[in-house]
ZAMARGU-4260 file (C-alpha; in steps of 0.2 Angstrom, whole numbers, plus 5000, padded with zeros to 4 digits):
<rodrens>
0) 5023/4587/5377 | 5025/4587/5359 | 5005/4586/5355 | 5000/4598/5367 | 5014/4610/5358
5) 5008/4607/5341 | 4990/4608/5347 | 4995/4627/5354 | 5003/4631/5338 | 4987/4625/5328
10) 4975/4635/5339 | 4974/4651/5332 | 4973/4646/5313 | 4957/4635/5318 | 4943/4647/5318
15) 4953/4652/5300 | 4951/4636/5292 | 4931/4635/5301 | 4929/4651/5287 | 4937/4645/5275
20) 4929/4627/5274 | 4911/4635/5277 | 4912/4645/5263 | 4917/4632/5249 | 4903/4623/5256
25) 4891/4638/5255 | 4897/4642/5236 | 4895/4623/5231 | 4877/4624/5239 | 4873/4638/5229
30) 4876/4633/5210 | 4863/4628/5201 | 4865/4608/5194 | 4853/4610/5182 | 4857/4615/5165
35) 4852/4629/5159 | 4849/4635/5142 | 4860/4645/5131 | 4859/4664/5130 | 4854/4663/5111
40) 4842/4651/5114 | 4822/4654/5104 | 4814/4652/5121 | 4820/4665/5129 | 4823/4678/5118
45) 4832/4695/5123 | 4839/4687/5139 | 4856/4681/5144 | 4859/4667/5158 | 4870/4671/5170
50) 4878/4660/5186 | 4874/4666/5203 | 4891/4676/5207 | 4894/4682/5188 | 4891/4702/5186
55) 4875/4703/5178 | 4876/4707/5158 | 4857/4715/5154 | 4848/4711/5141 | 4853/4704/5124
60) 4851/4714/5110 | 4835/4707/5100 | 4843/4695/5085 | 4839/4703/5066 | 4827/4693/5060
65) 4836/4699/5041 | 4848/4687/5047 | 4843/4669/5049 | 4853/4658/5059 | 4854/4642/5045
70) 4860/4652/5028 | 4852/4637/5016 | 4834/4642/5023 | 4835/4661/5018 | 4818/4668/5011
75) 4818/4684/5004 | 4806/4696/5010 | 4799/4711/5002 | 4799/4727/5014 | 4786/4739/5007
80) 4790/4757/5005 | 4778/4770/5015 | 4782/4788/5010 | 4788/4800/5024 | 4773/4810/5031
85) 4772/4826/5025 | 4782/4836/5041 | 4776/4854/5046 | 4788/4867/5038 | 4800/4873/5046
90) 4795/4892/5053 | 4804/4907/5047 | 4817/4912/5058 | 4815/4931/5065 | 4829/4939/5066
95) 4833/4955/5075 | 4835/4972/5067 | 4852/4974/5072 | 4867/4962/5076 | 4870/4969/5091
100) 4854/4966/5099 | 4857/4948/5095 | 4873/4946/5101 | 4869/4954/5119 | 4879/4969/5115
105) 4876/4984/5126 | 4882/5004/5125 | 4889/5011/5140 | 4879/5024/5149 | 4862/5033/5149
110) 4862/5049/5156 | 4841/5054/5163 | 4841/5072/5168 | 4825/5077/5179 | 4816/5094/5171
115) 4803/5103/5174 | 4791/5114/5161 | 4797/5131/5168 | 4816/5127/5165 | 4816/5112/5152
120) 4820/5130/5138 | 4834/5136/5153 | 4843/5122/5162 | 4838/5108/5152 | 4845/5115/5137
125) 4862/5120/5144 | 4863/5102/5152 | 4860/5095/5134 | 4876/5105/5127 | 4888/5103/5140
130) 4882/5083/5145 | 4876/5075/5127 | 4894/5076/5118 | 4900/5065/5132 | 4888/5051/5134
135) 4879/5039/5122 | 4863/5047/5125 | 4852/5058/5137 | 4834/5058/5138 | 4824/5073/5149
140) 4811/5068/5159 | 4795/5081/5166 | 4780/5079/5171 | 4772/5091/5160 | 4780/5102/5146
145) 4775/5115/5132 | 4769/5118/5116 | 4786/5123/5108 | 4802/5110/5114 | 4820/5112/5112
150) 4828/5104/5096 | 4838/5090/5097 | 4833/5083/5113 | 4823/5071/5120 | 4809/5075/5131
155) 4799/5061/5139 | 4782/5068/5147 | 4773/5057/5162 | 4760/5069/5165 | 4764/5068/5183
160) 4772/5085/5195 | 4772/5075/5210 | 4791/5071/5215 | 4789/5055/5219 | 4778/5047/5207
165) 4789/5056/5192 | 4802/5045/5195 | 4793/5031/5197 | 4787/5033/5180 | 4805/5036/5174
170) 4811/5021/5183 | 4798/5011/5174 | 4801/5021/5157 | 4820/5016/5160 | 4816/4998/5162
175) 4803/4997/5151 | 4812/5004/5135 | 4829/5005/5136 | 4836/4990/5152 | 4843/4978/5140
180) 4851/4992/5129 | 4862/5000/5144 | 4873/4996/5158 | 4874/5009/5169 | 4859/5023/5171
185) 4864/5040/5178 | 4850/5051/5186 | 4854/5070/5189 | 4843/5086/5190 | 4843/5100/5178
190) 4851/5112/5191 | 4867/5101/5191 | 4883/5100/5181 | 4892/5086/5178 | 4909/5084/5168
195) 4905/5069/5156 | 4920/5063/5153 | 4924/5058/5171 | 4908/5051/5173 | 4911/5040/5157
200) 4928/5036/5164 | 4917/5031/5181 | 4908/5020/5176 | 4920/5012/5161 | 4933/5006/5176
205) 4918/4996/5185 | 4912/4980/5182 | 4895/4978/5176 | 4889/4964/5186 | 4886/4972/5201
210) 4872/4980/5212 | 4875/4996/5215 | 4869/5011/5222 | 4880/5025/5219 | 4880/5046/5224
215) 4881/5055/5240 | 4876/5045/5255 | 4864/5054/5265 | 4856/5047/5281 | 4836/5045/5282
220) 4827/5057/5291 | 4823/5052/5308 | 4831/5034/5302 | 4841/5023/5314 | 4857/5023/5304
225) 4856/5007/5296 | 4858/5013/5278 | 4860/5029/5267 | 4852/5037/5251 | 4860/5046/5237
230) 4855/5063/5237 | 4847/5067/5218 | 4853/5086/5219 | 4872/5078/5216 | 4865/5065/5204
235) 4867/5047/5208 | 4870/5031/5198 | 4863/5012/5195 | 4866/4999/5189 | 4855/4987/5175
240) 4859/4971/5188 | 4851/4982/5203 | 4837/4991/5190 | 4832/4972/5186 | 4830/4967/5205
245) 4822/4982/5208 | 4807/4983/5194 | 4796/4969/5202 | 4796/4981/5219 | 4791/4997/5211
250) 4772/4994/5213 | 4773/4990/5232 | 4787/5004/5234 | 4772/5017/5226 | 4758/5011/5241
255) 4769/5006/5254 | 4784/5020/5257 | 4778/5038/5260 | 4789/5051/5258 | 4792/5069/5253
260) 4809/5067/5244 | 4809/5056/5230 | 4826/5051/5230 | 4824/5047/5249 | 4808/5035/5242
265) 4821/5027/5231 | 4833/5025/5243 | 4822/5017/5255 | 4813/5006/5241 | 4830/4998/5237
270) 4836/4997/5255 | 4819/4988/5261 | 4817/4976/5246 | 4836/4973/5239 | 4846/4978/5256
275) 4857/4988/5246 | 4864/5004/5252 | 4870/5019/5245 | 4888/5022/5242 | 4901/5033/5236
280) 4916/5021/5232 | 4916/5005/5224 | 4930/4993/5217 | 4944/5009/5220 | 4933/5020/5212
285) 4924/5036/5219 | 4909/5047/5216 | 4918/5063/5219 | 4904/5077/5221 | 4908/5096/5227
290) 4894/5109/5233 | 4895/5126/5226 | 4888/5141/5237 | 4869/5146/5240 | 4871/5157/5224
295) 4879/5145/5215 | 4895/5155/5216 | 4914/5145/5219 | 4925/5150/5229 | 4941/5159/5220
300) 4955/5147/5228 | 4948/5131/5218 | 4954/5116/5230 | 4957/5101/5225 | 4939/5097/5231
305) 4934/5107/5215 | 4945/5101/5204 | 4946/5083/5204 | 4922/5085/5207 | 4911/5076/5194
310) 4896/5084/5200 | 4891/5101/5205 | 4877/5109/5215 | 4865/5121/5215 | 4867/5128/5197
315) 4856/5143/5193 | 4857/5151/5178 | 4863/5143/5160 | 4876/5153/5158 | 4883/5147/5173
320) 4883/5131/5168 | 4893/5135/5153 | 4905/5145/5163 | 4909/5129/5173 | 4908/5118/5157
325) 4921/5130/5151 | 4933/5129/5166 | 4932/5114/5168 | 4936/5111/5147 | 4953/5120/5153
330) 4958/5111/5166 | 4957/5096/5158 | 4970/5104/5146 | 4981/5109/5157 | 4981/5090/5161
335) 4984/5085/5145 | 5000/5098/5141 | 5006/5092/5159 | 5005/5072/5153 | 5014/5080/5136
340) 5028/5087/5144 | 5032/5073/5156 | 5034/5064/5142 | 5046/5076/5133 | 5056/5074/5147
345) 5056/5056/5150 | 5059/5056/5130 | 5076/5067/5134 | 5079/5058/5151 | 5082/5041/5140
350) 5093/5052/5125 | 5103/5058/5139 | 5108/5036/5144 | 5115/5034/5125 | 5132/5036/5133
355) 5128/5019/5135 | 5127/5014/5118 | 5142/5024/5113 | 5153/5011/5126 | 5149/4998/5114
360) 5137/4990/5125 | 5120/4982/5115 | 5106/4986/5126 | 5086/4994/5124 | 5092/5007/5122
365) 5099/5007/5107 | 5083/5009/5096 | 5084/5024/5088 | 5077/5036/5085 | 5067/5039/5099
370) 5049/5045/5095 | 5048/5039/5080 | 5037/5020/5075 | 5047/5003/5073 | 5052/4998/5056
375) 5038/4993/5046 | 5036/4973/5045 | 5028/4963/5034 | 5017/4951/5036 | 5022/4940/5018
380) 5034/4942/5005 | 5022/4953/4995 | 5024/4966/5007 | 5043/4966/5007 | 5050/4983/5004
385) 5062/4987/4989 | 5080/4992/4993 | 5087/5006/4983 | 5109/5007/4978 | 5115/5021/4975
390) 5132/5030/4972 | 5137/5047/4970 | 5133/5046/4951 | 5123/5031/4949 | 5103/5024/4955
395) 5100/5008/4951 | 5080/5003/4951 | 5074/5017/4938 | 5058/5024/4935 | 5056/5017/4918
400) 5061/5001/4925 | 5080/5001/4918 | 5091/4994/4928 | 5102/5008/4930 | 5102/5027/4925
405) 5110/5042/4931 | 5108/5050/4945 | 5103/5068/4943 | 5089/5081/4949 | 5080/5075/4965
410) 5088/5060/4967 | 5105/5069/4968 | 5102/5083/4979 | 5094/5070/4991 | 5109/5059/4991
415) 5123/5074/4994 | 5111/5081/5007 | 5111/5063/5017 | 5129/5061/5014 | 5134/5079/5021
420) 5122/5077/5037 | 5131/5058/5042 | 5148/5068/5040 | 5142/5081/5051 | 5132/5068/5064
425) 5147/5059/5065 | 5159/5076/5069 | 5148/5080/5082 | 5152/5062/5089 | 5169/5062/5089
430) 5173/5079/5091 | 5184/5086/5099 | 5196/5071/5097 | 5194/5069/5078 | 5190/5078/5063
435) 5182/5068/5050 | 5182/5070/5032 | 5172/5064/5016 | 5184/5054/5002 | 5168/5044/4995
440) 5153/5036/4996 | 5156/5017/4994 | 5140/5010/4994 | 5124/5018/4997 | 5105/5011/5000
445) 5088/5018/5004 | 5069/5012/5005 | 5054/5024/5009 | 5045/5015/5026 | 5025/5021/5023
450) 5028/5021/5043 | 5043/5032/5046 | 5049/5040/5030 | 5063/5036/5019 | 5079/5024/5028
455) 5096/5027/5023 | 5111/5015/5023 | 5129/5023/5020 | 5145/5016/5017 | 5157/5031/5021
460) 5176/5031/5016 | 5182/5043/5026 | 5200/5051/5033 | 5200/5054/5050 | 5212/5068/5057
465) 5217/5068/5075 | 5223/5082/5085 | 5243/5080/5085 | 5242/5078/5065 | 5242/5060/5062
470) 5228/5053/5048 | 5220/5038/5043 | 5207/5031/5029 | 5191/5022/5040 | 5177/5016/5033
475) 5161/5018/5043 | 5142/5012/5041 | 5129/5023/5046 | 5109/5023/5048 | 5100/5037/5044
480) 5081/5041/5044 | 5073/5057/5036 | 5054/5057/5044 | 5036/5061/5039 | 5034/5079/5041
485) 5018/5084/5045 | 5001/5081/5033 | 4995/5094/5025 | 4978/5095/5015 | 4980/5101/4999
490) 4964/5111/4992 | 4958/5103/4979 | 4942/5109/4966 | 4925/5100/4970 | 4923/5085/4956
495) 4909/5077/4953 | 4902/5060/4943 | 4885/5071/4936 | 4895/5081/4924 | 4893/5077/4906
500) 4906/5067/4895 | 4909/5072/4877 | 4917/5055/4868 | 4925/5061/4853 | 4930/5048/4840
505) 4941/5053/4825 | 4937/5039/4810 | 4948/5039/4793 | 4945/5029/4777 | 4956/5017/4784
510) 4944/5014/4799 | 4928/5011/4796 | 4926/4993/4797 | 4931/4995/4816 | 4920/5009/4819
515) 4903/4995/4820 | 4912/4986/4833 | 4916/5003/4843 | 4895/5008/4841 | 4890/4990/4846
520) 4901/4992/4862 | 4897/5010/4866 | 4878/5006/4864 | 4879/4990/4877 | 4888/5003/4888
525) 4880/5019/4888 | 4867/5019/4878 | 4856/5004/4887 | 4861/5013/4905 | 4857/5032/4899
530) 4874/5036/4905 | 4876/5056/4904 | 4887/5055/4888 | 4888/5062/4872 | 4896/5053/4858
535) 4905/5063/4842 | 4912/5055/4826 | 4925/5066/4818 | 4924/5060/4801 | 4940/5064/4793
540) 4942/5066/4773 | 4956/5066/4762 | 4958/5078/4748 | 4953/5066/4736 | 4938/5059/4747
545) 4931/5076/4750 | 4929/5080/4730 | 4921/5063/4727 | 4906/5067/4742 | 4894/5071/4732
550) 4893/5056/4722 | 4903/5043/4732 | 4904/5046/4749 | 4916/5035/4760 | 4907/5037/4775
555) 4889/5033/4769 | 4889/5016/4779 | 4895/5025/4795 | 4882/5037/4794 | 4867/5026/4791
560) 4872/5015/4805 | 4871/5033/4819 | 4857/5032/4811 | 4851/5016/4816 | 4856/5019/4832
565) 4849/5035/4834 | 4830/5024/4830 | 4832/5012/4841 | 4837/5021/4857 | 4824/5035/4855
570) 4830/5050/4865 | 4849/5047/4860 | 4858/5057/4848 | 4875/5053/4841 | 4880/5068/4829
575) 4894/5067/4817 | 4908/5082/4810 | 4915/5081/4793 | 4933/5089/4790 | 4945/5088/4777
580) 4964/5087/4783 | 4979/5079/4774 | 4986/5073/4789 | 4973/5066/4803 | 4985/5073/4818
585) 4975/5076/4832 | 4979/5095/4837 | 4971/5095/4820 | 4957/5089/4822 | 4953/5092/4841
590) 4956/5112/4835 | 4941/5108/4822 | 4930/5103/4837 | 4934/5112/4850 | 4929/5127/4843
595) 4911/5120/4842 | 4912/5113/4861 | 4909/5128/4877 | 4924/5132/4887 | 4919/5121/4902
600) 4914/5105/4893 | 4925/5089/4896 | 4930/5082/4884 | 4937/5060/4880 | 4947/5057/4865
605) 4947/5039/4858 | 4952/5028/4845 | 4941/5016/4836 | 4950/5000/4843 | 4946/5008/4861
610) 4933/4996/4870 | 4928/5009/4886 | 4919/5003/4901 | 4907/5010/4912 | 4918/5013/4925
615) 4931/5024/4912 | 4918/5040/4913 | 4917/5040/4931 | 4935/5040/4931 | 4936/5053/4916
620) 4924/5064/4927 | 4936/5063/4944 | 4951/5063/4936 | 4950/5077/4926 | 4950/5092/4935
625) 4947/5113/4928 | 4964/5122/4928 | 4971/5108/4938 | 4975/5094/4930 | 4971/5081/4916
630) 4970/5061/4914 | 4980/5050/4900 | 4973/5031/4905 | 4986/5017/4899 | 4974/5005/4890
635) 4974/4985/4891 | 4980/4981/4874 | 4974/4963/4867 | 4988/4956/4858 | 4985/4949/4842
640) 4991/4932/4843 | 4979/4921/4850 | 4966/4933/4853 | 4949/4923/4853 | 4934/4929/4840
645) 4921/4929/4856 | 4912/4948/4859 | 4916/4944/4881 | 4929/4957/4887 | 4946/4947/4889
650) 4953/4943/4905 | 4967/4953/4911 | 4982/4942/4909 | 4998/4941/4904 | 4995/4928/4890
655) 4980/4939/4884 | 4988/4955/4882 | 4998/4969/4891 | 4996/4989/4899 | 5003/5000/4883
660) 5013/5012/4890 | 5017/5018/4871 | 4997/5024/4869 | 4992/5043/4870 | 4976/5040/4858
665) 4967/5041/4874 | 4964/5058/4885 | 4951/5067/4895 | 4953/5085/4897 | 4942/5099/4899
670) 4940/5112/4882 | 4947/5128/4893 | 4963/5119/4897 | 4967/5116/4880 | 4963/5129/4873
675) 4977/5138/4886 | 4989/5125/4881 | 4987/5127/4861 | 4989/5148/4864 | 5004/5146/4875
680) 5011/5134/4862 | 5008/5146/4847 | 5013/5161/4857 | 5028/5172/4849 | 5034/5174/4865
685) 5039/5154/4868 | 5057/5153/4863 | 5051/5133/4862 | 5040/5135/4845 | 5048/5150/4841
690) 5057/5143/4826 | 5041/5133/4820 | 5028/5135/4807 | 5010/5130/4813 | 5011/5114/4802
695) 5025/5108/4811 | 5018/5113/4828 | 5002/5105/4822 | 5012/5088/4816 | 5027/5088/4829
700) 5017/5086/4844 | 5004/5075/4850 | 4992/5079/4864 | 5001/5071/4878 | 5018/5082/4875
705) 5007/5098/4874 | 4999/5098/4890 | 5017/5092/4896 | 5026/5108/4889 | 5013/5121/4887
710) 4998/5118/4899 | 5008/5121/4917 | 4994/5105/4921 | 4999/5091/4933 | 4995/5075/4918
715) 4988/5060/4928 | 4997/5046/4919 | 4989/5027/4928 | 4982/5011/4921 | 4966/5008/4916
720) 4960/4990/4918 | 4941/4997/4911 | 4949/5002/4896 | 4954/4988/4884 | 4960/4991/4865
725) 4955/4976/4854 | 4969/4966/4846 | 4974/4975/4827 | 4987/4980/4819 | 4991/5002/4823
730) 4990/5013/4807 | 5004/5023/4812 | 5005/5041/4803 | 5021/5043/4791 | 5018/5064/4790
735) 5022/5065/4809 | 5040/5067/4819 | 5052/5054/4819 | 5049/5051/4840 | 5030/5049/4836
740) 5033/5037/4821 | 5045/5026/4832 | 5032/5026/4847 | 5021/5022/4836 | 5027/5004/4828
745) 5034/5000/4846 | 5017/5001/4852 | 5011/4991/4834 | 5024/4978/4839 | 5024/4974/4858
750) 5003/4972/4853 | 5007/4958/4843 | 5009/4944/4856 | 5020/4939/4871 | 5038/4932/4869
755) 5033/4914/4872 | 5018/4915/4859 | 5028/4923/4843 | 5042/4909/4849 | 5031/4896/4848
760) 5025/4903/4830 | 5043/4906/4824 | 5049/4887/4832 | 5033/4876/4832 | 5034/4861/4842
765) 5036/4845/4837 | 5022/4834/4839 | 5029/4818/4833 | 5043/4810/4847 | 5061/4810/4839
770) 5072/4794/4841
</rodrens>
């Protein structure tokens, strides 16, 4: 029993181990005895040697023969050098006339209105102003015209009267001249209006990639009601996708269709060879149309079919055509004041939910105040906008750049004015529960916002009475925004940079070594260029000097050099007037020229340290305005220490020199308003100058503090990088005032050096180490 049960166990694993021992035996069968040689081996070269049930490897990368297998056999091996072949250039890239035609970029709509020659001068003209404004461009097409054409319009002549063949030719024009500039081509007749702005918004809410076929469906006469054509007498639309597909066809359309009605041709042609009918909606958008009556005449009611139409039909007289233009200019309006006062009252619906706010709860709503921009942000710490403190009798961050002054004028009246409206906001507030009253303002801070206007920040001390008598001290922080009123354009006189530019240049004894440094650098400068300026040297002589003129003159080498100047720039003159003054002020000397100068002329006062750039005349000439104003450019003083002996203009640094805000020498002005300012300054009836001899008018006031006081001029006060005074020691006068002699050798001073460059002259460092 027991072999007959271990022979049924053993059954169903035979045919298992049949498999298993045929396929060792099949495998062992199949390898290869015989040795086979290595995969590197020199008779087989390039092939690797696999077993039979290995995956296969390809083909062994050829060996470098550089590299020899034994290194004690290496030979060197010279590899001679064969020059490149000489390669074709390169052809020059044509580029196209503008980017936009490279980049694929398209306008939006081209408007082609059908005409004829009998009413291109009627209709055709009145569609050009009523339609042109509106779209990017709009071409008339006729099939003949005459001799005389509207102006401004484009006219496009096939030669052709026939219907059907005139718009085949303006299909293929389309195509031909303007299919990759356009996305969408509208097609109208001259008898029809069409509001442009809502075909603009039509098309500018669909997607371009379409093919459509767009207008008043209308079915095919005597068709079977499988498709539609737009009727052209309400103007229809395509697309550059559909007028693509449908150029190829226009040839077999021509000889194969016959039709009486060109815009049924057109319809059928697109139907039989693209299967695309005509449509009046597409992607939520519709082509709304409305039909006037036989004599063109609406009804007086004016539905809402009228209203909300893009296109009207039949149109037949121009000023019909305007008359709709107009109406329809006024009803769009009326939309606009509509769309305004919803938002006024949505604006006072949200003012009226501040009860929110007021409950202590933070929520949107608390921006304030409502209408006007978000505070300005900036984009890096450059951009950071200056806070302002205050109190009620102090400002810190003064004009002149001290760190506190009074506050007074303006400044004060704006403060008291922003304190008495938060008391008042804030009564308004809490009335009828509290009355508030101002004790004083503890701490106060404002910014002007280029955005908004100017921000104000208040700390109020305040005593708060109730209504059965009782009173307490509170303080309270409040935000306060005075807002942009509105623009206005202020009229200013036409300027311009033709006018003429007298330079004049007073020169003393004292001077004239620095006066061949001023010619070099005018002639580099205006001279070489044949800038429109005129160069006068006020040669100024001393009592002494003036006696000795005939035999020894001070000036001599000054005047031979003009006259150098004057030969080798042919055409140029640069004339010279001689005075004689005790005191080289400059009322008196520019009262010696001016009388020489016309009224109108425009005149530049310099100094012989001035080095002026090009770019100082153009801004003399706009700056300097007849009757209205005049210009006192803050020079780049070099300083003296460290200044380099190169002729190069010096970079505007701080370790080369600073803006002198202590110089005057410098001012363009025109002869007539100086001449007002110096009779209103000698006038009897100015209480000012009233007490004043002429030669202490003449020596206690410079130029700058007359047209302050006297000339009732606004005095253009900025800094002038093209303006640069070379590094020198100032000659200041000891015959003027005490205020102009202390500006003066403040000015001397501050142009000697920096702080860090007279400290390292005072305390030189020590080059050897100490111990």
């Amino acid at each position: 029993m027991r072999p007959l049960a271990l022979l049924a166990w053993l059954r169903p694993a035979g045919p298992v181990a049949v498999g298993i021992s045929l396929g060792f035996t099949l495998s062992l069968l199949s390898i290869s005895w015989v040795e086979e040689p290595c995969p590197g081996s020199r008779d087989s070269p390039g092939v690797r040697v696999r077993h039979a049930n290995s995956v296969p490897a390809g083909p062994e990368p050829p060996a470098n023969p550089a590299v020899p297998d034994n290194p004690d056999n290496f030979q060197p091996r010279i590899v001679p050098y064969k020059a490149a072949r000489n390669k074709k250039p390169n052809k020059k890239t044509v580029r196209t006339r503008y980017i936009s035609t490279e980049l694929g970029m398209r306008d939006r709509l081209l408007v082609g209105v059908l005409t004829s020659k009998t009413t291109l001068n009627t209709l055709g003209v009145a569609v050009n102003r009523t339609l042109a404004g509106h779209t990017d461009k709009v071409l008339f097409f006729t099939g003949m015209r005459g001799r005389r054409l509207p102006h401004g319009m484009y006219v496009v002549t096939h030669g052709e009267e026939r219907p059907v063949w005139n718009m085949y030719h303006t299909l293929r024009y389309m195509f031909e001249h303007h299919a990759g500039e356009y996305d969408w081509f509208y097609f109208t007749p001259d008898n029809t209006y069409t509001q442009g702005d809502r075909l603009r918004a039509l098309v500018e809410h669909m997607s371009i990639d379409t093919d459509l076929y767009m207008g008043r469906p209308e079915e095919f006469i005597g068709g079977d009601g499988t498709g539609r054509y737009c009727r052209a007498e309400f103007g229809f639309l395509l697309s550059r996708q559909l007028l693509d597909k449908l150029q190829p066809h226009l040839d077999s359309c021509r000889t194969d269709i016959i039709s009486s009605r060109h815009d049924e041709w057109l319809g059928r042609c697109v139907l039989d060879y693209l299967a695309v009918t005509c449509t009046h909606l597409h992607q939520g958008s519709r082509y709304r149309f409305y039909e006037l009556g036989k004599g063109g005449e609406r009804d007086g009611d004016e539905g809402a079919g009228f209203r909300g139409a893009m296109t009207l039909h039949p149109v037949l007289e121009p000023i019909q055509m305007f008359l709709l233009h107009k109406r329809f200019t006024q009803l769009e309006l009326e939309d606009t004041y509509r769309q305004i006062r919803a938002l006024q009252e949505e604006l006072r619906n949200v003012s009226g939910l501040d009860s929110v706010a007021e409950a202590g709860t933070q929520g949107p709503l608390d921006n304030w105040p409502l209408g006007i921009h978000s505070p300005f942000r900036p984009s890096s710490r450059f951009e950071v906008l200056r806070w302002e403190y205050f109190s009620e009798e102090q400002l810190c961050w003064c004009a002149d750049g001290a760190p506190q002054c009074p506050l007074r004028g303006a400044d004060r009246l704006d403060v008291a004015a922003i304190v008495a409206t938060a008391v008042s906001e804030l009564n308004l507030r809490h009335a009828p529960w509290l009355e508030l009253t101002k004790e004083r303002l503890v701490n106060g801070y404002r910014r002007f916002d280029p955005t908004r206007g100017m921000e104000y920040t208040l700390d109020l001390r305040l005593r708060a009475a109730t209504a059965r008598g009782r009173t307490a001290s509170i303080t309270r922080r409040v935000h306060l925004l005075r807002p942009l009123g509105p623009l206005d354009i202020v009229p200013m006189p036409h300027v311009t940079e033709a006018a003429r530019v007298h330079l004049l240049l007073p020169v003393t004894s004292g001077q004239r070594a620095d006066t061949g440094p001023f010619l070099r650098h005018f002639a580099a400068t205006a001279l070489v260029s044949g800038d429109n300026a005129l160069l006068t040297l006020v040669l100024v002589y001393s009592p002494a000097e003036a006696q000795l003129l005939g035999t020894d003159d001070v000036f001599a080498g000054v005047k031979g050099e003009l006259a150098q100047w004057e030969r080798r720039y042919p055409g140029s003159r640069l004339p010279w007037v001689s005075v004689r003054s005790l005191s080289p002020a400059p009322l008196r000397l520019i009262d010696l020229v001016s009388r020489r100068q016309a009224a109108d002329a425009l005149l530049l006062l310099l100094s012989t340290a001035a080095r002026p750039g090009p770019e100082l005349l153009n801004r003399c000439r706009m700056n300097a305005i007849s009757q209205r104003q005049v210009f006192f450019p803050v020079p780049f003083q070099e300083f003296t220490v460290g200044s380099g002996s190169g002729a190069g203009r010096p970079d505007l640094l701080r370790d080369s020199g600073h803006f002198d805000r202590d110089s005057f020498s410098t001012a363009c002005f025109y002869n007539a308003d100086y001449m007002a300012a110096r009779v209103r300054a000698a006038s009897p009836a100015n209480p000012a100058t009233l007490a004043l001899d002429p030669d202490e008018l003449l020596d206690g006031l410079d130029l700058y503090q007359l047209f302050l006081q006297f000339s009732g001029l606004h005095v253009l006060r900025a800094a002038e990088p093209a303006l640069l005074h070379a590094a020198g020691r100032r000659q200041c006068d000891p015959h003027v005032t005490d205020d102009l002699y202390r500006r003066c050798r403040h000015s001397d001073l501050m142009g000697m050096g920096s702080r860090a460059q007279l400290a390292a002259l005072l305390f030189p460092p020590e080059h050897s180490n100490s111990t």
